[in-house]
C-alpha positions in Angstrom: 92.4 -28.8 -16.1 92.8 -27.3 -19.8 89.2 -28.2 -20.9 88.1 -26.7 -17.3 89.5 -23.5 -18.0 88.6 -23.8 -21.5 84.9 -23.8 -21.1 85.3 -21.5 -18.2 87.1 -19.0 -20.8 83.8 -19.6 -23.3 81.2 -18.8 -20.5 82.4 -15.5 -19.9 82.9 -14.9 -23.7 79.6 -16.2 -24.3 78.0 -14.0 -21.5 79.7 -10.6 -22.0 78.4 -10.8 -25.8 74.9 -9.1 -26.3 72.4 -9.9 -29.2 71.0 -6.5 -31.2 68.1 -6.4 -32.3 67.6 -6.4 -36.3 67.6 -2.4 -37.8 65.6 -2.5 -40.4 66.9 0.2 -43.0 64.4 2.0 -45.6 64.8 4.4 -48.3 62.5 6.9 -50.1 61.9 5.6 -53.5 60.2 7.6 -55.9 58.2 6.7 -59.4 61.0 6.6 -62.4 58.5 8.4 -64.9 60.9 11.0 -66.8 58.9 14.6 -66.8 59.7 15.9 -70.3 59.0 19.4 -70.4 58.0 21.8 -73.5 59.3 25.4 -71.8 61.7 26.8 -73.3 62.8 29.6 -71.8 65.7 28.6 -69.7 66.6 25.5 -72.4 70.4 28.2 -72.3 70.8 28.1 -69.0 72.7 25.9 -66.5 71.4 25.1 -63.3 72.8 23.9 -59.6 71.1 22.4 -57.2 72.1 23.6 -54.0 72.2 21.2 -50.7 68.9 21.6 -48.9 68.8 23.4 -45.7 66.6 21.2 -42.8 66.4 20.6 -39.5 69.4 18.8 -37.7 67.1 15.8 -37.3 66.6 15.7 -41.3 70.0 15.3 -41.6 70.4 11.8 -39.6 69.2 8.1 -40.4 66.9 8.3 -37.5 63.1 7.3 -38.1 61.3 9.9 -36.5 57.4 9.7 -35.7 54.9 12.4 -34.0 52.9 11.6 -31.5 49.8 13.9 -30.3 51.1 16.6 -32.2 54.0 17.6 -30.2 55.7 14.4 -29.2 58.1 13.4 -31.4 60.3 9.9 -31.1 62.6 7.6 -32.9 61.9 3.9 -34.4 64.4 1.6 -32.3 64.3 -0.8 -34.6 63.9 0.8 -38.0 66.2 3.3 -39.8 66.8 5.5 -43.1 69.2 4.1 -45.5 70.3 8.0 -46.3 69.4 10.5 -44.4 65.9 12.7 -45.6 67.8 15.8 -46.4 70.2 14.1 -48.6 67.3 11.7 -50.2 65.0 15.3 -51.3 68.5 16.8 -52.7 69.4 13.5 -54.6 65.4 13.0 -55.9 65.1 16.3 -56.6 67.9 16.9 -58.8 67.4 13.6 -60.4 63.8 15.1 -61.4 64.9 18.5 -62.8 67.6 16.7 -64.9 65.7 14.6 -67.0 63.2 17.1 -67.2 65.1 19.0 -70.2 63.9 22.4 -68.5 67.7 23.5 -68.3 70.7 23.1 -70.7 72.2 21.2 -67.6 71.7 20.5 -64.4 74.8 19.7 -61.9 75.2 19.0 -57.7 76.0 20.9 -55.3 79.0 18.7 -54.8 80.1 20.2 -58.8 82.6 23.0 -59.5 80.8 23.8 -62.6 79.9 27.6 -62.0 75.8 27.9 -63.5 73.8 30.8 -64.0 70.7 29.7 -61.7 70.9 28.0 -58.2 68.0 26.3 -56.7 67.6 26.6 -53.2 66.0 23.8 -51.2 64.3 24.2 -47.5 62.4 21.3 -45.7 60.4 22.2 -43.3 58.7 19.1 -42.4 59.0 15.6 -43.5 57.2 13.6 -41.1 54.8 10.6 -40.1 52.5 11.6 -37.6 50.1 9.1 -35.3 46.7 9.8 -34.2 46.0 9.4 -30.1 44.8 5.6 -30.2 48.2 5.1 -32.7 45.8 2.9 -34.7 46.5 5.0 -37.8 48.8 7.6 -39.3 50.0 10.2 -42.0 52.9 11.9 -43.3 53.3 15.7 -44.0 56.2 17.2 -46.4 56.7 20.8 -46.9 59.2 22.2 -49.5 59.7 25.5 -49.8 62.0 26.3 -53.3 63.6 29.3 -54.7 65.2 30.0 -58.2 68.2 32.5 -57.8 70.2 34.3 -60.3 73.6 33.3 -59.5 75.3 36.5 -60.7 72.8 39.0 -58.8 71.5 36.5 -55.9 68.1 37.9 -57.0 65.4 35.5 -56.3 63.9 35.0 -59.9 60.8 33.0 -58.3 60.1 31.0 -55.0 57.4 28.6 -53.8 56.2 26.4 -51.1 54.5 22.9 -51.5 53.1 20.7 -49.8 51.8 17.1 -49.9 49.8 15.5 -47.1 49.5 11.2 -47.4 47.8 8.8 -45.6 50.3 5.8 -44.6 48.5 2.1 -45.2 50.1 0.6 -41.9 50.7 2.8 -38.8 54.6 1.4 -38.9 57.5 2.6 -40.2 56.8 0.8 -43.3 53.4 2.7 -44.2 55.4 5.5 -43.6 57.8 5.3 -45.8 55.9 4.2 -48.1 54.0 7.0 -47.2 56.4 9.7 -47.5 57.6 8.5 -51.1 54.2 8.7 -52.6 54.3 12.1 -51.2 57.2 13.5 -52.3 56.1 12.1 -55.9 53.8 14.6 -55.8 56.0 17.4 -54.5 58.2 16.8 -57.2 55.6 16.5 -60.0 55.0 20.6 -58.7 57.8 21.2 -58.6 58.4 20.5 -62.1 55.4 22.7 -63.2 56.8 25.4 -61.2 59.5 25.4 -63.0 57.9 25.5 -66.4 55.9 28.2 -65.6 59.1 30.2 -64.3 61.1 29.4 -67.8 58.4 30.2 -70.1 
């Protein structure tokens, strides 16, 4: 009677559990070259790097992917390891750092009070499909602005953008994808900011 109720006890156990699926997680990864820069007109001056603004989207680990240009959707089975918005902030500062452009650079997340603020908006980080889905290709847009943090006068501002084709039509490509292209946005963004501190 005890192993009856026993192996009645693992049946239900065993068929109330339900098997997920594998997430697959990926993360923007970015070349490790070190910019040096020769301007030296802001070589005094302390930077922050503010938290970028996005969409709500942005600021989740969801995989999102365009279909037809206005249908937009979610991997089920693929993810970001951090979310885009904190990724672009994190990249971003890393860039400008090692650059030597400023005296120093600090977080948002710092109480350090600096002299210029660099304000971040995405408007577009995406992977978008053609109609057959046989191929695809990711879009970024940046736009940037250098404010003086005593005045909040906007010193200089620019957008940029980097279009990329993806290799696979997965999420894979496009990460892949999207890194490749926010190399480039950060490679202008760096001249940018030479020609603003000469």
């Amino acid at each position: 009677m005890k192993i009856f109720f026993a192996l009645i006890t693992i049946f239900l156990f065993v068929g109330c559990t339900t098997i997920k699926p594998h997430v697959s997680e990926f993360r923007v990864i970015t070349k490790d070259t070190q910019i040096k820069s020769s301007a030296s007109g802001c070589r005094d001056k302390s930077l922050k790097i503010s938290q970028a603004f996005s969409t709500p989207s942005l600021l989740s680990l969801d995989m999102d992917y365009t279909e037809s240009d206005n249908k937009i959707f979610s991997y089920s089975q693929s993810q970001w390891q951090e979310s885009p918005n904190s990724s672009i902030t994190s990249e971003l500062f890393k860039s400008i750092r090692d650059s030597d452009i400023f005296k120093s650079v600090h977080s948002f997340k710092s109480r350090v009070k600096s002299e210029y603020i660099l304000e971040i908006d995405i408007e577009e980080f995406m992977q978008f499909y053609t109609k057959n889905m046989s191929s695809s290709h990711v879009n970024i847009v940046v736009n940037l602005s250098l404010v003086d943090a005593k005045t909040n006068n906007t010193l200089s501002t620019n957008k940029f953008t980097s279009k990329v084709d993806a290799k696979t039509a997965d999420a894979s490509g496009g990460a892949e994808a999207l890194s490749i292209a926010l190399d480039e946005i950060i490679s202008k963004n760096i001249e940018w900011l030479e020609g603003a501190c000469k």
